[in-house]
FIKE-302993 format. One record per residue (C-alpha): x, y, z. Coordinates in steps of 0.5 Angstrom, whole numbers, plus 2048, in hexadecimal, padded with zeros to 3 digits. Example, Ala and Ser with C-alpha at 12.3 -4.5 7.8 and 13.67 -1.06 7.14 Angstrom:
// FIKE-302993
8197F781081B7FE80E
// end
This chain:
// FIKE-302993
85D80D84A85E80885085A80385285B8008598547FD8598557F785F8567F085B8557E885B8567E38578517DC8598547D78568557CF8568597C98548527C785084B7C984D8477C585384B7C88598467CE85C8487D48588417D785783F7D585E8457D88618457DE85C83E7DF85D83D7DE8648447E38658417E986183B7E886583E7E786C8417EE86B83C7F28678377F086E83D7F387283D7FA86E8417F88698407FB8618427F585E8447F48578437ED8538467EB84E8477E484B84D7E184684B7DF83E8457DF83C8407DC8408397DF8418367DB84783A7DC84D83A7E484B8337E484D8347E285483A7E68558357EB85382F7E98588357E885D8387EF85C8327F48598377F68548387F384C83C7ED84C8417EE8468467E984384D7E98438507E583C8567E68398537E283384E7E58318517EE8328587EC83385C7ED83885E7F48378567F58398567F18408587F68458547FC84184E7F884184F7F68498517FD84A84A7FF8478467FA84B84A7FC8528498038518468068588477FE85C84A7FD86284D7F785F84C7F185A84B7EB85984E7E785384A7DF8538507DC84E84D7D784884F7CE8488567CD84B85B7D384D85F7D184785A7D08428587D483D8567D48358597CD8328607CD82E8617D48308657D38378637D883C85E7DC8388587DE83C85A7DA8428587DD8488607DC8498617E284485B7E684685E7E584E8657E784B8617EE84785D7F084E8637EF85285E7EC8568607E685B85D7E085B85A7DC85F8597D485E8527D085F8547C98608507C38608517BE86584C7BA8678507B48648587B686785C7B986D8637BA86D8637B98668607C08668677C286786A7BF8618637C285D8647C985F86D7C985F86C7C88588677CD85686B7D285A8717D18578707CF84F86F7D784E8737DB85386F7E284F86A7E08528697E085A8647DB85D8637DF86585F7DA86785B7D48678537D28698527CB86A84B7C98678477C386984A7C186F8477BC8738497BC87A84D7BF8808527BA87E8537BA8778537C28788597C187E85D7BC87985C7C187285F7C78768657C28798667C18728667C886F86B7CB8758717C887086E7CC86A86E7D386F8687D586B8627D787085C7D38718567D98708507D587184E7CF8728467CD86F8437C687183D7C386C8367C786C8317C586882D7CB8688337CF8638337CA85D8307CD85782D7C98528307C884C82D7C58458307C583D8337CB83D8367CC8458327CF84B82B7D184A82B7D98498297DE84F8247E084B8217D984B8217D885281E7DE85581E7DE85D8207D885D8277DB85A8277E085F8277DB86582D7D78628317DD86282F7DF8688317D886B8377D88678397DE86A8377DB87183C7D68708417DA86D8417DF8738417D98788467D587584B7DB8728507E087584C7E68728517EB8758587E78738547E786C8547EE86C85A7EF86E85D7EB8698587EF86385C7F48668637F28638617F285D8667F78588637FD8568617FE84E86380384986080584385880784285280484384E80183D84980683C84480583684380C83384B80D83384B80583084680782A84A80E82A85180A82A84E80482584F80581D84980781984480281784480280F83C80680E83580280F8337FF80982D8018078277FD8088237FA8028208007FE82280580282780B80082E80A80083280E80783481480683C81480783C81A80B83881881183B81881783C81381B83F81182283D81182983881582C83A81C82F83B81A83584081683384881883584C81E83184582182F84381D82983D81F82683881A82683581582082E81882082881682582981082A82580B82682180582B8257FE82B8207F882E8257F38328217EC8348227EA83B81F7E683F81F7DF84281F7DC83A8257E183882A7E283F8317E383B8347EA83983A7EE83B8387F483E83D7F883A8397F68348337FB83783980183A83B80083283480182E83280683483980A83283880A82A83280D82B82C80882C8268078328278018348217FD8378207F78398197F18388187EA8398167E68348127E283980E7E683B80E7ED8378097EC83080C7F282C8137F582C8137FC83081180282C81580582781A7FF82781F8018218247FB8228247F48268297EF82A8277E982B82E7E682F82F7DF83382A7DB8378267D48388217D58338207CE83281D7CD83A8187D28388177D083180F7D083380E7D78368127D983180E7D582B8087D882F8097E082F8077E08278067E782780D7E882980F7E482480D7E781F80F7EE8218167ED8208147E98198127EF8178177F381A81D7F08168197EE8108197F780F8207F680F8227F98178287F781A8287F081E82D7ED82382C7E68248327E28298317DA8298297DA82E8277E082982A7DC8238257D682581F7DB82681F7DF81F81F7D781C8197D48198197CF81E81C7CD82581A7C58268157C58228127CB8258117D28208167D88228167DE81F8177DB81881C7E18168217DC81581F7D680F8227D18148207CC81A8247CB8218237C68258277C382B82D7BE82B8307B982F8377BC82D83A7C283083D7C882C8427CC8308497D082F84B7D782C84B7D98268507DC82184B7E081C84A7E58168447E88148437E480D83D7E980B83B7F080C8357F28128327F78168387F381B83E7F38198417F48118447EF80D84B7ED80F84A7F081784E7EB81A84B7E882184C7E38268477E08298447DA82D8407D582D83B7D28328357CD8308327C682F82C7C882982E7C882282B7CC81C82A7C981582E7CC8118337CF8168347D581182F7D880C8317DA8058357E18088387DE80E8397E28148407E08168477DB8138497D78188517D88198527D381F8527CE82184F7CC81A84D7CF8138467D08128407D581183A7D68158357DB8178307DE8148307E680F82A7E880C8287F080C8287F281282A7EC8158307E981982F7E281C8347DD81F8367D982483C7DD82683C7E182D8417E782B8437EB8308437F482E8477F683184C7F382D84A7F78278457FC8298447FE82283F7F982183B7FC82783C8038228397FF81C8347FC81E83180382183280681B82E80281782880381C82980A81A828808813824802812
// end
């Protein structure tokens, strides 16, 4: 198939210089003129998602060649963009930058240069004027692959200092697309790990992004920027789809059984559900997965939800917080990212909750628990009893974890068998004493050698965010294991 989905690249010579503004404001700018706007942001951000999401109504999905390989970029933006007017990619750090000691991998060059997508370039000048031309000439021409169609000046503090920066860029032949002054009323508040989720900040939120599109729409050529979303080359190939993935994926090894129960029989069928392509039977009864949510656990992927739905499981979503039992009939559980330390009381508090998934993964169902969920299932988190699933205690730390991951699966779980290699990412400033338990979940690869994590029945606990899509067979796995648990 071809794709010719409208496109652009926000990009910046540095973090700090107005992507997410810019971004955020564009896709709402233009979704408030009939737009279907599609978001998607570069690596493996969780936050900025969510505000493209509130911005657009539509999933925030990310883009990272790190995390599912290049090869994946454009099927998963395909995927997203399906049925959109136009997209709206926000890169990551600086244009060029990408995962440390690997060149251009997972930069938002290289996801520009996949999407065949034009770039535009926010520049920060609140402290320059005619070297802006200097800036801008050299990120133009360090990669001629990569096409800059455009600039918007961000910060600018007057008539004056507007007139002299767009004096310096005539030399370049880049065009000026917008021009943004300082607005208090966009800022987003930030903390230990970034920006304050949406689901934190309520309405609160959905008045920044509003304000953020004001802005946007104010200062910005909209109709130039379509117009140049509109040159990008079309893409061939077929978009991601998650029941072809798990179809097209190796067959994860059999579910090992859980303590006491039969062996699996050899024989049973496996797979996708019958609604999957080229009429596979199906695996059997869909069985119910809980996800958390809520403002304790924002971080997810939504191609995680499309694969477990496609393997045949009823995903529904419950808040920790509020929720005082695991919804009905639940045969597995995720518990991805988030700020379970800023919420360590309430969570302490629903003790009811806490107990179900005890007792959920004492009887052996399968459990996936990323980073916040790692926290959740300890003993503690300071000072503070958790689930107690886990013999080990978190606690906040003044030290930053953060970078991709090069791992394999040290021990057989509900997720992934012993071997499967993945790469992942790290994002938190909380330890876990010990970071592994006997059975640790993954070996780290890169950019040290160490275990960490946690297997125990059903149980797989750890640190690393893993992207699915990248091995779709875990998704197939760990629904199997519902099925037989």
């Amino acid at each position: 198939m071809v794709s010719s989905v409208p496109r652009l690249v926000i990009a910046a010579p540095s973090s700090g210089s107005g992507k997410t503004t810019v971004a955020t404001g564009l896709m709402a700018a233009l979704s408030a003129r009939g737009f279907a706007v599609s978001p998607h942001k570069v690596g493996p951000d969780y936050i900025d998602p969510g505000y493209h999401a509130l911005a657009t109504g539509r999933a925030g999905r990310n883009l990272d060649a790190y995390l599912c390989g290049p090869e994946l970029v454009a099927p998963l933006f395909a995927h997203g963009a399906g049925g959109c007017d136009i997209a709206v990619v926000e890169g990551v750090m600086g244009l060029y930058d990408g995962a440390a000691g690997e060149g251009e991998l997972a930069s938002t060059a290289q996801v520009a240069k996949s999407l065949r997508a034009p770039v535009v370039l926010v520049v920060d000048a609140s402290s320059q004027s005619r070297s802006v031309a200097a800036l801008v000439h050299g990120f133009v021409s360090w990669d001629p692959q990569v096409r800059v169609g455009g600039v918007i000046l961000n910060k600018v503090a007057s008539d004056r200092h507007e007139g002299l920066l767009r004096e310096a860029l005539e030399s370049v032949g880049v065009p000026v697309l917008g021009v943004l002054r300082r607005a208090a009323q966009v800022e987003t508040p930030s903390r230990h790990l970034g920006l304050v989720p949406v689901a934190e900040r309520g309405s609160v939120a959905v008045e920044a992004v509003s304000a953020m599109a004001a802005q946007v729409a104010a200062g910005c050529d909209l109709s130039a920027l379509v117009a140049l979303a509109r040159s990008a080359g079309a893409l061939t190939g077929a978009a991601w789809d998650a029941g072809e993935a798990l179809v097209s994926s190796p067959p994860p090894p059999l579910p090992f059984p859980s303590p006491g129960a039969a062996p699996p029989d050899p024989h049973r069928p496996c797979g996708p559900r019958p609604r999957t392509p080229d009429g596979l039977e199906g695996a059997g009864r869909a069985v119910r997965v809980a996800v958390a949510g809520g403002s304790a656990f924002t971080f997810s992927y939504a191609e995680h939800a499309e694969l477990l739905s496609a393997a045949g499981a009823e995903v529904v979503t419950f808040d920790p917080l509020r929720d005082e039992e695991l919804p009905e009939g639940t045969a597995g559980l995720v518990v991805g990212g988030g700020f379970p330390e800023v919420y360590a009381a309430e969570l302490s508090a629903n003790e009811a909750l806490r107990k179900a998934v005890a007792e959920l993964a004492l009887s052996g169902a399968p459990v996936a628990a990323e980073c916040a969920g790692l926290l959740y299932l300890c003993r503690e988190l300071d000072g503070l009893p958790m689930c107690g699933v886990l013999d080990a205690s978190a606690r906040m730390s003044e030290r930053l974890t953060l970078g991709y991951r090069d791992a394999v699966a040290v021990s057989d779980s509900a997720l992934a068998g012993a071997g499967t290699r993945m790469r992942g990412h790290e994002f938190h400033r909380t330890v876990v004493e010990p970071g592994a338990g006997k059975e640790p979940a993954w070996g780290m690869r890169a950019p040290e050698r160490r275990v960490e994590g946690f297997v125990q029945r059903g149980v797989h606990a750890s640190y690393l965010h893993t992207h699915w899509a990248s091995e779709p067979g875990v998704a197939r796995r760990f629904v199997e294991r519902c099925r037989t648990s």
